[in-house]
LUMVEX-596562 format. One record per atom (N, C-alpha, C, O): residue in three letters; x, y, z. Coordinates in steps of 0.2 Angstrom, whole numbers, plus 5000, padded with zeros to 4 digits. Layout:
ALAXYZ/...
***
This chain:
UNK500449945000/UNK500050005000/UNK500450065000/UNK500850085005/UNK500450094996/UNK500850164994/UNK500450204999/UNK499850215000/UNK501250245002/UNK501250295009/UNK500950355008/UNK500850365002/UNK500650405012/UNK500450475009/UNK500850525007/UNK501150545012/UNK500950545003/UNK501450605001/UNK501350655008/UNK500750665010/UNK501950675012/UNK501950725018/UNK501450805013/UNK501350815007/UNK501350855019/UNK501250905016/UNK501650955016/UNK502150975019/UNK501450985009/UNK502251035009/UNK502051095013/UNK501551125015/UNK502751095015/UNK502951135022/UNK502851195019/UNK502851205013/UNK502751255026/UNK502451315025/UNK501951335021/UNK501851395021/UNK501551305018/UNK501151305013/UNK500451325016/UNK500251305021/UNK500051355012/UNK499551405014/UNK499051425009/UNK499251465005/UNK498651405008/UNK498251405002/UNK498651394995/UNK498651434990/UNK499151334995/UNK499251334988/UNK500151384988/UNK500451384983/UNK500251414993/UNK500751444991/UNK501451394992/UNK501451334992/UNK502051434992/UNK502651404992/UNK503051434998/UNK503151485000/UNK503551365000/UNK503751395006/UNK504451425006/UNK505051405004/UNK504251475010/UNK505051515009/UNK505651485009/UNK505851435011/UNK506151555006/UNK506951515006/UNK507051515015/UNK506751545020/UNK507551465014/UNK508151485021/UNK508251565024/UNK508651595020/UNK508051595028/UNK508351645031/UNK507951685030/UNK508051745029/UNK507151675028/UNK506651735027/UNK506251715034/UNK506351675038/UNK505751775033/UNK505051785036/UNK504551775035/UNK504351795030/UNK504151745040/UNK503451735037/UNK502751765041/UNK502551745047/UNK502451795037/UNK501851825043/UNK501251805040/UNK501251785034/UNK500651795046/UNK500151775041/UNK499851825038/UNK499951885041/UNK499351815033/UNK498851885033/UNK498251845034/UNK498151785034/UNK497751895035/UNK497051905038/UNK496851865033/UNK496351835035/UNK497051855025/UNK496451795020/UNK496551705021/UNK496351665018/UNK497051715026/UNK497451655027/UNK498051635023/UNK498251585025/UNK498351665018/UNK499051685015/UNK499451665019/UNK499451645024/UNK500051695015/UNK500651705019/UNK500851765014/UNK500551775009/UNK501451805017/UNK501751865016/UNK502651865019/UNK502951875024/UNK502851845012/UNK503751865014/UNK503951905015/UNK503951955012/UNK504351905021/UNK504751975022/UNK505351955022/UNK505551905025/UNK505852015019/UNK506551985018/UNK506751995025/UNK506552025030/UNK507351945026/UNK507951955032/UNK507952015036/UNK507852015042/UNK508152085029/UNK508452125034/UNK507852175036/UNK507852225039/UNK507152155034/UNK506652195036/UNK506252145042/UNK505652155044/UNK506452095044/UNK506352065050/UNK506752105054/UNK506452155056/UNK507352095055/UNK507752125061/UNK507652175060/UNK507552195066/UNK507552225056/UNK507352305057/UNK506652275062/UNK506752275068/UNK506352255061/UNK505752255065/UNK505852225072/UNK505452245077/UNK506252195074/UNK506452175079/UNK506852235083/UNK506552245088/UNK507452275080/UNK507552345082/UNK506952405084/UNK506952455088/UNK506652385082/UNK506152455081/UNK506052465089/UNK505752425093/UNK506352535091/UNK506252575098/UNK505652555100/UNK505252545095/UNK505452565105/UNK504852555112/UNK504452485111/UNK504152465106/UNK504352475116/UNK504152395118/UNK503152395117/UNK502752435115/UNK503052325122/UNK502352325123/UNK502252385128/UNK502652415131/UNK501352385128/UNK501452435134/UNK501452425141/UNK501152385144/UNK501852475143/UNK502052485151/UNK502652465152/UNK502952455157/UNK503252455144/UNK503852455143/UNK504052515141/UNK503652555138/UNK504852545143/UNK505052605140/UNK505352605133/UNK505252545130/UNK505652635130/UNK506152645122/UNK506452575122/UNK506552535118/UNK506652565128/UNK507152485126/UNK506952435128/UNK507252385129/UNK506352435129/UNK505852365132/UNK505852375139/UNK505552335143/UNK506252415143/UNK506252425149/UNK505652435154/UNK505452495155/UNK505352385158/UNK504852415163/UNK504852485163/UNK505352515161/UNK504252525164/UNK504152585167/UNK504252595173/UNK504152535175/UNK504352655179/UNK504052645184/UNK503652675188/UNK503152675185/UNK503652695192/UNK502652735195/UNK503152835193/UNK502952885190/UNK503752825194/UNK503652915193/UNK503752905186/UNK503252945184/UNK504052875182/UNK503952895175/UNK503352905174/UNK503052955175/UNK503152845172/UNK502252865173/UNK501852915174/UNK501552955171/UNK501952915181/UNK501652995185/UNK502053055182/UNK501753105184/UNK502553055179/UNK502653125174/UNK502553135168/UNK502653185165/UNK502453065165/UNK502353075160/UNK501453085158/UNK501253095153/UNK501053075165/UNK500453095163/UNK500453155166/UNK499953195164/UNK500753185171/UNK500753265173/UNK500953295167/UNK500453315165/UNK501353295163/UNK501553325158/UNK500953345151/UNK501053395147/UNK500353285153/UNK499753305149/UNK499153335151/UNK498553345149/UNK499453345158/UNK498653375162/UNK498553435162/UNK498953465166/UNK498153475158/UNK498253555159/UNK497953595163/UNK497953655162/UNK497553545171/UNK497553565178/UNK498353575181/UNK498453625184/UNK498853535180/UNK499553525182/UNK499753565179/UNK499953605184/UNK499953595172/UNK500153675169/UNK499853715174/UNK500153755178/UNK499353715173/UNK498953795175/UNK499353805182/UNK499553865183/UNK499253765186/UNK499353775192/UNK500053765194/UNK500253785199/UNK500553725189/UNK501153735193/UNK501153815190/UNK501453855194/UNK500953835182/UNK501553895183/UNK501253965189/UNK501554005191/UNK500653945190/UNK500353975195/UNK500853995202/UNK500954045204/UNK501153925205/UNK501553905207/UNK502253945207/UNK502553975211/UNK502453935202/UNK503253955198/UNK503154035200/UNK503554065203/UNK502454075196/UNK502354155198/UNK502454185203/UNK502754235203/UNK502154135209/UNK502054145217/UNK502654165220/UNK502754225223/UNK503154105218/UNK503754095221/UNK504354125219/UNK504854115222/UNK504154155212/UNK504654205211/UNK504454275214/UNK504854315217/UNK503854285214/UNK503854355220/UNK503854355224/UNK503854415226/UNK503854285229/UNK504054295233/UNK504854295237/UNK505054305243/UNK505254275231/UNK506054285233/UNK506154355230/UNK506654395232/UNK505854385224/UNK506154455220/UNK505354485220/UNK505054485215/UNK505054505226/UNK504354575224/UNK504654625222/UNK504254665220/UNK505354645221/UNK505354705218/UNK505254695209/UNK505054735205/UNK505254655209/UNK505354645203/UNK504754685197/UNK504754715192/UNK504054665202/UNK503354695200/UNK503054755203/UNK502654805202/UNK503554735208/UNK503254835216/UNK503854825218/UNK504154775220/UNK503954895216/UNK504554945216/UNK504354975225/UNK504854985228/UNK503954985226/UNK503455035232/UNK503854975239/UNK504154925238/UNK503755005245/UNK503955005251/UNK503354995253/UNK502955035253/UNK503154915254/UNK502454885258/UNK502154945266/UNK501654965267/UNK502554955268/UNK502654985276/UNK502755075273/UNK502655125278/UNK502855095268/UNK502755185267/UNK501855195267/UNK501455155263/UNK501655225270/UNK500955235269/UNK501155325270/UNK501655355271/UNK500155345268/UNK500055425267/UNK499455405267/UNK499155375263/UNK499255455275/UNK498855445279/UNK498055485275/UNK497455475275/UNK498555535269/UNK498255585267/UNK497755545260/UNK497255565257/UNK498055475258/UNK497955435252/UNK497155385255/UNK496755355252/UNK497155385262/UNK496855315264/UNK496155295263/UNK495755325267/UNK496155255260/UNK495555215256/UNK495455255252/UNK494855275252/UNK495655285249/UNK495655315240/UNK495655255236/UNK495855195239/UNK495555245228/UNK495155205225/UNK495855205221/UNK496355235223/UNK495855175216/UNK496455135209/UNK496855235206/UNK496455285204/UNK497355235207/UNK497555285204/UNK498155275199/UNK498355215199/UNK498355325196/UNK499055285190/UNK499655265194/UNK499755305199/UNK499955225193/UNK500555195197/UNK500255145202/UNK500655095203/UNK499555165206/UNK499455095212/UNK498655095209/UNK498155135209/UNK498855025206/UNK498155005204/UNK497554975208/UNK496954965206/UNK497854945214/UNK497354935218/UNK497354985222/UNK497454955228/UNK497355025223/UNK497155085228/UNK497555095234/UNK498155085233/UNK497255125240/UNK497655115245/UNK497055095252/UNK496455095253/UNK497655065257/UNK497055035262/UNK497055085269/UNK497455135270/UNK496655085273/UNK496555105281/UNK497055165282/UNK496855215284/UNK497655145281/UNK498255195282/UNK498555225279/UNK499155255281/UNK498355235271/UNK498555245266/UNK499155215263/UNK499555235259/UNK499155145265/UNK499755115261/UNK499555075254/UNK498955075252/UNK500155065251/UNK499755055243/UNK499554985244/UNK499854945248/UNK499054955240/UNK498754865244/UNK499054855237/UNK498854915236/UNK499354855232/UNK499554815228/UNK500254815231/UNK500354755232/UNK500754845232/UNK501254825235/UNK501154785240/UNK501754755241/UNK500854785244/UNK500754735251/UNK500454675248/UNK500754625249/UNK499854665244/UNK499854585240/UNK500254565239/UNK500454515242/UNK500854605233/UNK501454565232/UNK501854555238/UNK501954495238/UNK502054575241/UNK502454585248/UNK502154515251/UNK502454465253/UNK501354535251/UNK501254455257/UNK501154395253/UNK501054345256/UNK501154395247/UNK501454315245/UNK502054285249/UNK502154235251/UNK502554345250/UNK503154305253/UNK503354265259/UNK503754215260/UNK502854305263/UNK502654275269/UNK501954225268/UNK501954175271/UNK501554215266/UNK500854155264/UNK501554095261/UNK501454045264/UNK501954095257/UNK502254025254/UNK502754035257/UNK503154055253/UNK502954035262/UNK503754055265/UNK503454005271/UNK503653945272/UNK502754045275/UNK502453975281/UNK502253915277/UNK502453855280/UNK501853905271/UNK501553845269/UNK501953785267/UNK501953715267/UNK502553845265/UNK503253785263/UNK503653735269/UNK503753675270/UNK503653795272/UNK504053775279/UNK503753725285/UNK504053685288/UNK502953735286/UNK502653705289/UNK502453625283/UNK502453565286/UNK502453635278/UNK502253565274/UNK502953525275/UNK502853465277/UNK503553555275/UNK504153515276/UNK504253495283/UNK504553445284/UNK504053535286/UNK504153495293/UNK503753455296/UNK503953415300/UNK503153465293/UNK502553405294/UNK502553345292/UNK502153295293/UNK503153345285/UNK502953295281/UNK503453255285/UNK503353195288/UNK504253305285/UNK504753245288/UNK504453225296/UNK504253165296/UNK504453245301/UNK504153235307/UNK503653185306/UNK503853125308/UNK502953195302/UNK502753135300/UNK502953075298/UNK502853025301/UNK503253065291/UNK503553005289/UNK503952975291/UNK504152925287/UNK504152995298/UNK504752965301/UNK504452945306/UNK504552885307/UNK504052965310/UNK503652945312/UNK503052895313/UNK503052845317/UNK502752895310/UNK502452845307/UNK502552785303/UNK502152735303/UNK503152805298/UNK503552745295/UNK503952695301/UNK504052635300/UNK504052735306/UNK504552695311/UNK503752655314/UNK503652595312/UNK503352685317/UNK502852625320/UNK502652565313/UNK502652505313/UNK502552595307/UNK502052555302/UNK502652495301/UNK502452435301/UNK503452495300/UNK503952455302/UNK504052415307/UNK504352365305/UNK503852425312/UNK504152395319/UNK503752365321/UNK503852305323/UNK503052405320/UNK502552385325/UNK502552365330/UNK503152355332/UNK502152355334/UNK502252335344/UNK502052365348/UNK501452385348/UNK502452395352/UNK502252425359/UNK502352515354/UNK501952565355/UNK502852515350/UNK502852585346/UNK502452615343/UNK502252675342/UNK502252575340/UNK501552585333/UNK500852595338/UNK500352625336/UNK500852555346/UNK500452565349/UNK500252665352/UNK499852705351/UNK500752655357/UNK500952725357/UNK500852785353/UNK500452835354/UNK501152775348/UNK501052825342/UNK500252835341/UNK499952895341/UNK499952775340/UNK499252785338/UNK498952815343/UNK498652865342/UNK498952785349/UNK498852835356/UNK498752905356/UNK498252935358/UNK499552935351/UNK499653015355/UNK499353025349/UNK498953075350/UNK499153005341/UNK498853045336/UNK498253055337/UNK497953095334/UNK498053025342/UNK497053025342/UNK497053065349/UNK496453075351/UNK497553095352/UNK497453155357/UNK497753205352/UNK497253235350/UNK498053205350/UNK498253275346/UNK497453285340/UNK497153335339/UNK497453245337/UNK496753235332/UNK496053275336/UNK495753325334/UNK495953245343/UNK495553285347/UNK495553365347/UNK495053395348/UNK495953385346/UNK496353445348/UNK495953505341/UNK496053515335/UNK495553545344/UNK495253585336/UNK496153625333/UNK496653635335/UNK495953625327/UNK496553675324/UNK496553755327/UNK496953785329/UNK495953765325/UNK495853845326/UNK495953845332/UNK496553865333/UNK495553835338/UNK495553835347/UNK496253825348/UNK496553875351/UNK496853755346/UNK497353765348/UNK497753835346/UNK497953875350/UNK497653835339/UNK497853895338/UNK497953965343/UNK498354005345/UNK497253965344/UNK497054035348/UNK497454045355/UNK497654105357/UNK497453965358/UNK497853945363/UNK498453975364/UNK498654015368/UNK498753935360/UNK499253935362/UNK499853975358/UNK500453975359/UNK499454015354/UNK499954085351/UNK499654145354/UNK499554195351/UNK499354135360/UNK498954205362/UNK499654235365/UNK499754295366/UNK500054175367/UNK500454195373/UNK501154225371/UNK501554265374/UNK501154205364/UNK501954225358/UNK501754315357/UNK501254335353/UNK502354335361/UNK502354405356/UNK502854415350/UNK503054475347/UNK503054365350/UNK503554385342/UNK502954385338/UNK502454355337/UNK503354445332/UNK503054445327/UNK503554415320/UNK503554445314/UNK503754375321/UNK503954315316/UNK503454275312/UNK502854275314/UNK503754215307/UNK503454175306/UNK503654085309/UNK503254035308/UNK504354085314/UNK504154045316/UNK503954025322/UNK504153965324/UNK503654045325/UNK502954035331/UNK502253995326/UNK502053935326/UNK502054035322/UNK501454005317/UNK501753945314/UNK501353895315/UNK502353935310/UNK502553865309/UNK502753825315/UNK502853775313/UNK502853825320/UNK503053795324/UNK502353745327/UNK502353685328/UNK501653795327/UNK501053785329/UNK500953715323/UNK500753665325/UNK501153735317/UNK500653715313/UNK500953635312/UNK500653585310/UNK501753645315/UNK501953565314/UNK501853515319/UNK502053465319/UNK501553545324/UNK501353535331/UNK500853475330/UNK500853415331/UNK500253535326/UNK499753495326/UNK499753455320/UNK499353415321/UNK499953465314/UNK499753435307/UNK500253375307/UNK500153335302/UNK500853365312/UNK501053295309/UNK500553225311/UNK500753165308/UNK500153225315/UNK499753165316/UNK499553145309/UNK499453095307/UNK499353205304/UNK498853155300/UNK499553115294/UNK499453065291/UNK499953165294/UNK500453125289/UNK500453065294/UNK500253015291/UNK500653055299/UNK500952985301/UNK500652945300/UNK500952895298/UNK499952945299/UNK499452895300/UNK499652865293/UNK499852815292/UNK499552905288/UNK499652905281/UNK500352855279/UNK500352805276/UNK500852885282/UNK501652835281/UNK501552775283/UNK501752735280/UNK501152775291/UNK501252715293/UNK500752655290/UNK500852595290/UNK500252685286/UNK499652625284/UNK500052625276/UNK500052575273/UNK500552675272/UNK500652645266/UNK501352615269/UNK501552565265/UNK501752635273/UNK502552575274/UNK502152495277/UNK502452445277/UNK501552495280/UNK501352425281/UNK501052375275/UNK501052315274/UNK500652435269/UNK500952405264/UNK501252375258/UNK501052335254/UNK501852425261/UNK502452385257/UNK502852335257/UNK503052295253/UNK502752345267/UNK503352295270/UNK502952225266/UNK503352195263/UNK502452215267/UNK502152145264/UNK502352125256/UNK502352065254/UNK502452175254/UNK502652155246/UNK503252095247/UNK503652085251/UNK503152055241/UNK503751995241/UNK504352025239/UNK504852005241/UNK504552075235/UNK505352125237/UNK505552135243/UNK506152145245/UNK505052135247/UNK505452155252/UNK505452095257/UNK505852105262/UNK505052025257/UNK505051975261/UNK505751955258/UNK506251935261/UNK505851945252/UNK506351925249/UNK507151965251/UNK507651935251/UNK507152035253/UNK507652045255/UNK507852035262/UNK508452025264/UNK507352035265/UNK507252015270/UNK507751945274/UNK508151935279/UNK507451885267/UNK507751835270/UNK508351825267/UNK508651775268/UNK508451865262/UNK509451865260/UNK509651895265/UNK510251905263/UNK509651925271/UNK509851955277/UNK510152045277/UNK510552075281/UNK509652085272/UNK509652135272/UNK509452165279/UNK508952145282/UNK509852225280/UNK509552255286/UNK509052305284/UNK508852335279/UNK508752305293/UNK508252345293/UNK508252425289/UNK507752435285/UNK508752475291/UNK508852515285/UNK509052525278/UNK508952575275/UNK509352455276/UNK509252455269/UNK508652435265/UNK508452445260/UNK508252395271/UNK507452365266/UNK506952465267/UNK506552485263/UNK507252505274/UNK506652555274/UNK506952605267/UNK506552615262/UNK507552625267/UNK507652665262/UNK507852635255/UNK507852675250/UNK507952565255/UNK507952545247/UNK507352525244/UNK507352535238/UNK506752485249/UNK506352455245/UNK505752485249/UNK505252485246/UNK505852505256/UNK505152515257/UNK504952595256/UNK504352605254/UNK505252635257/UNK505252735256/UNK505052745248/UNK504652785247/UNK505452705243/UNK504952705236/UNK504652735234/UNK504652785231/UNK504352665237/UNK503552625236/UNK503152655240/UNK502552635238/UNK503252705247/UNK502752695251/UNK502852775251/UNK502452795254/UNK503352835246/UNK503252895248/UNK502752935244/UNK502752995244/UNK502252915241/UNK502052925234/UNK501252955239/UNK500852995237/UNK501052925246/UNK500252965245/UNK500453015251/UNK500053055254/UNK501353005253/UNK501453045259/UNK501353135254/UNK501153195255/UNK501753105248/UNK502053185242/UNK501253225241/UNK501153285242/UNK500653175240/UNK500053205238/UNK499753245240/UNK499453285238/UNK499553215249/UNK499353245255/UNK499653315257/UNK499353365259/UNK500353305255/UNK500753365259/UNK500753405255/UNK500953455256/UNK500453395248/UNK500553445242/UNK499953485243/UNK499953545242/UNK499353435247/UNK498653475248/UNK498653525251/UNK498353585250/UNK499053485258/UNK498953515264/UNK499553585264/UNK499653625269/UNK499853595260/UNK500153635259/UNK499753715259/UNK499853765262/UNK499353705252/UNK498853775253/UNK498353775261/UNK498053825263/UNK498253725263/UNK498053725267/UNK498153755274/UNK497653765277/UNK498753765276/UNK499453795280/UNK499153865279/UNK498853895283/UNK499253875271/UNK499153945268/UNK498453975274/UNK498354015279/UNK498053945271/UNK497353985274/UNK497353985279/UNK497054025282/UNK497753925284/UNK497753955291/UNK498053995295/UNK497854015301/UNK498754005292/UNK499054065292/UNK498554125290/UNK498554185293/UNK498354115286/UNK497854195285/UNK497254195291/UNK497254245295/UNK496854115292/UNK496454125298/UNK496754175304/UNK496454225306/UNK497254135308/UNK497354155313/UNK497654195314/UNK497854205320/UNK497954245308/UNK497954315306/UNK497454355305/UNK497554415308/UNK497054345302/UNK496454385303/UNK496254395311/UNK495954445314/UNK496454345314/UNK495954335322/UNK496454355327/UNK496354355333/UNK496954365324/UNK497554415330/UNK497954365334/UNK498154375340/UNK498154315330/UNK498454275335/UNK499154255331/UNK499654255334/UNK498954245324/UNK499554225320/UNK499954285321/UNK500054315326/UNK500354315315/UNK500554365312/UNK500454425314/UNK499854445314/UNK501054475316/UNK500854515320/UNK500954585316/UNK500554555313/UNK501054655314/UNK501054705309/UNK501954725315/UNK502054735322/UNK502354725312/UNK502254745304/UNK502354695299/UNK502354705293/UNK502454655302/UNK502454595295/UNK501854595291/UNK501254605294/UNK502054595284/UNK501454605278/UNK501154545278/UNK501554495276/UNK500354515280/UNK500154465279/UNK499554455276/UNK499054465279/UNK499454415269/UNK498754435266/UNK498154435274/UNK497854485275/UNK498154405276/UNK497854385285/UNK497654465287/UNK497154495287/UNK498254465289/UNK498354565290/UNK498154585287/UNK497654615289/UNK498254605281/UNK497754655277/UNK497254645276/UNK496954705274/UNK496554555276/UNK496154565275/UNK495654575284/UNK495054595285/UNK496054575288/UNK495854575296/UNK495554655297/UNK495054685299/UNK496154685295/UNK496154795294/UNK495754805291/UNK495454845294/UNK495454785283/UNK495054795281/UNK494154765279/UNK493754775274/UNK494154745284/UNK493554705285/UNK492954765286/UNK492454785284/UNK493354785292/UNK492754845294/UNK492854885291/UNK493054935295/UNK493054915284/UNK492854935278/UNK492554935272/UNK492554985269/UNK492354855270/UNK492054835266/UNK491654865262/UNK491654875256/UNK491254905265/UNK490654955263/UNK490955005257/UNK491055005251/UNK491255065263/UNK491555115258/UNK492355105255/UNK492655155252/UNK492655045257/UNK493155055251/UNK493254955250/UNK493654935253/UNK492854925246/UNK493054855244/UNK493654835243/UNK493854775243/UNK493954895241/UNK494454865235/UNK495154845243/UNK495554795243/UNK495054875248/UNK495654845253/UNK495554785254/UNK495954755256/UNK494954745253/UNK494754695256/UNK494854635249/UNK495154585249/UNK494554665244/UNK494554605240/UNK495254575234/UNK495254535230/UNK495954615237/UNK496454625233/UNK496754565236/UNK496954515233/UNK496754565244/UNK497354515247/UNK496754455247/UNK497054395247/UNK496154445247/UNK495754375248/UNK495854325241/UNK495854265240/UNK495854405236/UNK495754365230/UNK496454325229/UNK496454275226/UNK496954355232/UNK497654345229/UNK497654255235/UNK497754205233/UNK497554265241/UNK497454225246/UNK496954135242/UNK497154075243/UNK496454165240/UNK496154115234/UNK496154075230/UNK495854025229/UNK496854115226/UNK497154085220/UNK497754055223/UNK497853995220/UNK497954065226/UNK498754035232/UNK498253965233/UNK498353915230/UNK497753975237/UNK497653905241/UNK497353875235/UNK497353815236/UNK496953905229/UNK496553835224/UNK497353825221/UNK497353765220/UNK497753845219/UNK498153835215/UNK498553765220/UNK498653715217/UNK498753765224/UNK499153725226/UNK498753645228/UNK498953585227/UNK498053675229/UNK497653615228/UNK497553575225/UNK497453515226/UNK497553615217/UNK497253605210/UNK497853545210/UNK497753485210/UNK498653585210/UNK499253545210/UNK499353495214/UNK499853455213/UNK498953475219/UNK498753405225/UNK498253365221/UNK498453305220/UNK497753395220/UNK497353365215/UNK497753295207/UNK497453245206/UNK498153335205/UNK498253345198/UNK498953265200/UNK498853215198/UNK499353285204/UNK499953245207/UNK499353165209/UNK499453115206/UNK498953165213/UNK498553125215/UNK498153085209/UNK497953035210/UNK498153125204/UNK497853075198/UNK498353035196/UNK498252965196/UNK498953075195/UNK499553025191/UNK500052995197/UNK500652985195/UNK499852985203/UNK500252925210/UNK499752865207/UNK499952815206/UNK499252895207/UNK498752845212/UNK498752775204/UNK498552785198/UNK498852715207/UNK498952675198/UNK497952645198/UNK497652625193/UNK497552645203/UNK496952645202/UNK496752685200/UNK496152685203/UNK496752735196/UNK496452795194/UNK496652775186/UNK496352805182/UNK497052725185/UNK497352725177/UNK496852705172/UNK497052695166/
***
């Protein structure tokens, strides 16, 4: 009984199969399609991988990522250059007021927009456009200063219970839920009634007092975690020390919703530096402080608005902006939002 002839190899409706050292793709009619050699390996070269690889097939990792979608958010333009604005007036206000915040002319006061001071002048005849600009320096000078120290206090804090745990992480929880008790304003009112500096570190000092509880809490639930991650059970049992798993593998991975919060709570600082400046406790004159200026000008509202509405507006845009920029960071951290 005569055998079956084999089938001819590569063959596909009838076609023929390639030489030695080609390529074969199918096509969609069921075909085949030759490609030569050197148009394989070009396609093999061709820069950037599947996705969630970089140009060289390289994993991405969460900041790539998170900047390369910051880079598309035009909440995150708006409000960083918002941001970049602020802070350059407040290391160079001369740059846009030329004027002396503290020259006033008693003979100008609550007079309306004139050439050269376009928001008028306030209570004492000082010019409110040179004092807006002036008191940006002090509004991002405290929110900077109190977010940095709230953040490291907290994360260190925090990261050490959410790490250890035990009798420390016990404790810790302990003292944040008496401090959390604690109102913000009332503390405030408290306990700067007694400071007669008029600086601004009494106001930050208050602010890092009471604001590092909530970072902690935050450090210590995202380094608990990470510790669980298998990178880190696995370093763990190669005999990595306790400082090289928190600062190599677990600070990372776990700093990413400490950056968000503090970015929020940042403008947040801002308004209560102006609170409890309005209310006589924070900020003292002659330091220029949107607070201050909008405190003096209250009980004038009626016959001159413009004192009142120049430093709140300016106070307004400080705190949505840094928000907006809280907001916008928290899209591109957070990978369930993807």
């Amino acid at each position: 009984m005569p055998e079956p002839e084999p089938p001819e190899p590569y063959s596909s409706g009838g076609g023929r199969a390639p030489e030695d050292g080609g390529a074969i793709a199918a096509t969609g009619a069921g075909g085949a399609m030759d490609l030569a050699t050197s148009e394989g390996r070009t396609l093999e070269k061709t820069p950037g991988g599947p996705e969630g690889t970089g140009p060289a097939g390289k994993p991405r990792s969460l900041w790539s990522d998170a900047w390369r979608d910051l880079r598309r958010n035009p909440i995150f333009i708006i409000s960083g250059l918002v941001i970049v604005f602020l802070v350059i007036i407040s290391i160079w206000p001369s740059l846009i007021a030329s004027g002396n915040p503290l020259s006033c002319d008693l003979a100008k006061a609550q007079e309306g927009s004139q050439p050269g001071h376009p928001f008028g002048f306030n209570g004492q005849g000082c010019d409110v456009y040179t004092r807006t600009v002036y008191g940006a320096r002090t509004s991002v000078t405290v929110g900077v200063c109190a977010t940095v120290g709230v953040a490291l206090l907290g994360s260190v804090l925090g990261g050490l219970a959410g790490f250890f745990g035990g009798a420390w992480d016990a404790i810790l929880s302990r003292v944040t839920d008496v401090f959390f008790a604690i109102p913000v304003v009332l503390g405030g009112l408290v306990l700067l009634s007694v400071v007669t500096s008029s600086t601004v570190w009494p106001v930050i000092g208050f602010m890092v007092l009471l604001g590092w509880p909530q970072l902690s809490r935050i450090a210590r639930g995202s380094v608990i975690t990470a510790k669980q991650n298998d990178y880190v059970q696995a370093a763990r049992a190669l005999g990595a020390s306790n400082s090289r798993m928190m600062l190599r593998h677990i600070l990372p991975n776990a700093i990413a919703p400490v950056i968000v919060v503090a970015t929020i709570a940042l403008g947040t600082y801002i308004s209560l530096e102006a609170t409890l400046s309005y209310l006589g406790v924070g900020l003292k004159p002659p330091t220029v402080s949107w607070g201050i200026d909008i405190s003096s000008a209250s009980q004038y509202i009626r016959n001159a608005p413009h004192m009142l509405l120049w430093p709140a507006g300016a106070l307004a845009v400080t705190v949505l902006a840094f928000i907006m920029l809280g907001d916008a960071v928290r899209d591109a951290l957070d990978p369930k939002l993807r």
